[in-house]
C-alpha positions in Angstrom: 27.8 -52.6 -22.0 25.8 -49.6 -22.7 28.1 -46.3 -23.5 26.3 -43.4 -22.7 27.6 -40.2 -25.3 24.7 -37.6 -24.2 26.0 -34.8 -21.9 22.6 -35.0 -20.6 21.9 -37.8 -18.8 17.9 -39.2 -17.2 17.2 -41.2 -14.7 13.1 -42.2 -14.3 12.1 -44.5 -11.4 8.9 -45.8 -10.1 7.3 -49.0 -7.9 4.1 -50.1 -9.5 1.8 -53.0 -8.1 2.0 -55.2 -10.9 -1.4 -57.3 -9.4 -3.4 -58.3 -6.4 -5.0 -61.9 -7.1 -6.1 -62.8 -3.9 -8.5 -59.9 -3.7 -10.8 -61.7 -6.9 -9.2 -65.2 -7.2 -6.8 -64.0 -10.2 -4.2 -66.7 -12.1 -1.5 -65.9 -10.0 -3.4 -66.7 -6.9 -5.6 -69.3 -7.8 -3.9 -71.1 -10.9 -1.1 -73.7 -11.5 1.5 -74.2 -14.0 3.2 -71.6 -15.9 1.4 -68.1 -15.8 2.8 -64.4 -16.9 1.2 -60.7 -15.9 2.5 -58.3 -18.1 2.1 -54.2 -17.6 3.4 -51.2 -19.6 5.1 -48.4 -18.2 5.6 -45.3 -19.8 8.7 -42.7 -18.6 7.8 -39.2 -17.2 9.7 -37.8 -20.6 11.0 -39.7 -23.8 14.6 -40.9 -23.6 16.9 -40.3 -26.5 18.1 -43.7 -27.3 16.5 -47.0 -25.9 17.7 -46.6 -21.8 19.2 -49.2 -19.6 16.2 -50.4 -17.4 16.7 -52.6 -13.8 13.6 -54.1 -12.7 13.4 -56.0 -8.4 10.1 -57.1 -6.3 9.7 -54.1 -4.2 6.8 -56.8 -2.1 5.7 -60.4 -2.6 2.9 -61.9 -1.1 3.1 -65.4 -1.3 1.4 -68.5 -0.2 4.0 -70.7 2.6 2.0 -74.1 1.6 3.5 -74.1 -2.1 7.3 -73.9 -3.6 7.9 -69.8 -4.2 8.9 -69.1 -7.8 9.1 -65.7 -9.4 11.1 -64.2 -12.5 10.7 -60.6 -13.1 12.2 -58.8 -16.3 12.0 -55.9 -18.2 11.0 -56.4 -21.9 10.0 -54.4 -24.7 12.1 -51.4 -24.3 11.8 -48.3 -26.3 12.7 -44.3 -25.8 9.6 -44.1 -23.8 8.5 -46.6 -21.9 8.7 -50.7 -21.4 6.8 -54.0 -20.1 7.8 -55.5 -16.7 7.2 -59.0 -17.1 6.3 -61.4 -13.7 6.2 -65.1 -14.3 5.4 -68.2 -12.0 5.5 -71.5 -12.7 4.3 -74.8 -10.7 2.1 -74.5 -7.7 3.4 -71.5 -6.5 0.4 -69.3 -5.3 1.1 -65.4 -5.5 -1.4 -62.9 -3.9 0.1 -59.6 -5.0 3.5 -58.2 -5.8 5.3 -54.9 -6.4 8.2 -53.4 -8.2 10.4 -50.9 -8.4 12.3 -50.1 -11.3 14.7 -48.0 -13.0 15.6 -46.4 -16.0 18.9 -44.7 -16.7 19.9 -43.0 -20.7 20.6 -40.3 -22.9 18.4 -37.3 -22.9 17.6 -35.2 -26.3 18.9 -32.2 -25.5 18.3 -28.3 -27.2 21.5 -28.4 -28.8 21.3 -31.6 -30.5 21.8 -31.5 -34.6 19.0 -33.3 -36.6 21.5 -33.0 -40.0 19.4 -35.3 -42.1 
């Protein structure tokens, strides 16, 4: 569990298209077995500490012929920004897909002692 100590707390939030395969026969859309699209994301201001960050497909577009297999994550997460992470697997065929995400931590604040 994440304890949050700041008395000012952010919250940053955004829904990114993470690809769109099917437009020029990309991996995702085209490819079988295991395949990963990564993308960085930088927050609108730095946080203090590293945040709590929740990551959901916003939209899928998926092929009905094949099994449908997704895992999404959040990885890589620092004071100002992080990787969403989409992986397939199999013969699942994935046009295009969205998330939305959120980010919730402790702000610096003007107040805040740099002692050392």
């Amino acid at each position: 569990m994440k304890h949050l100590t700041s008395h000012s707390i952010g919250i940053d939030q955004g829904d990114d298209v993470l690809f769109s395969d099917y437009e020029d026969g990309g991996a995702m859309w085209t490819g079988e077995g295991p395949r990963e699209r990564r993308k960085s994301l930088t927050f609108k201001q730095p946080f203090k500490d590293v945040p709590a960050v929740h990551v959901a497909l916003s939209m899928w577009d998926m092929d009905s012929a094949a099994n449908v297999r997704a895992d999404v994550a959040a990885e890589k997460i620092t004071e100002t920004g992080f990787d969403v992470v989409f992986r397939t697997w199999g013969d699942t065929r994935v046009a295009r897909a969205r998330i939305r995400w959120m980010a919730i931590g402790a702000l610096p604040h003007e107040d805040d002692w740099q002692l050392y």
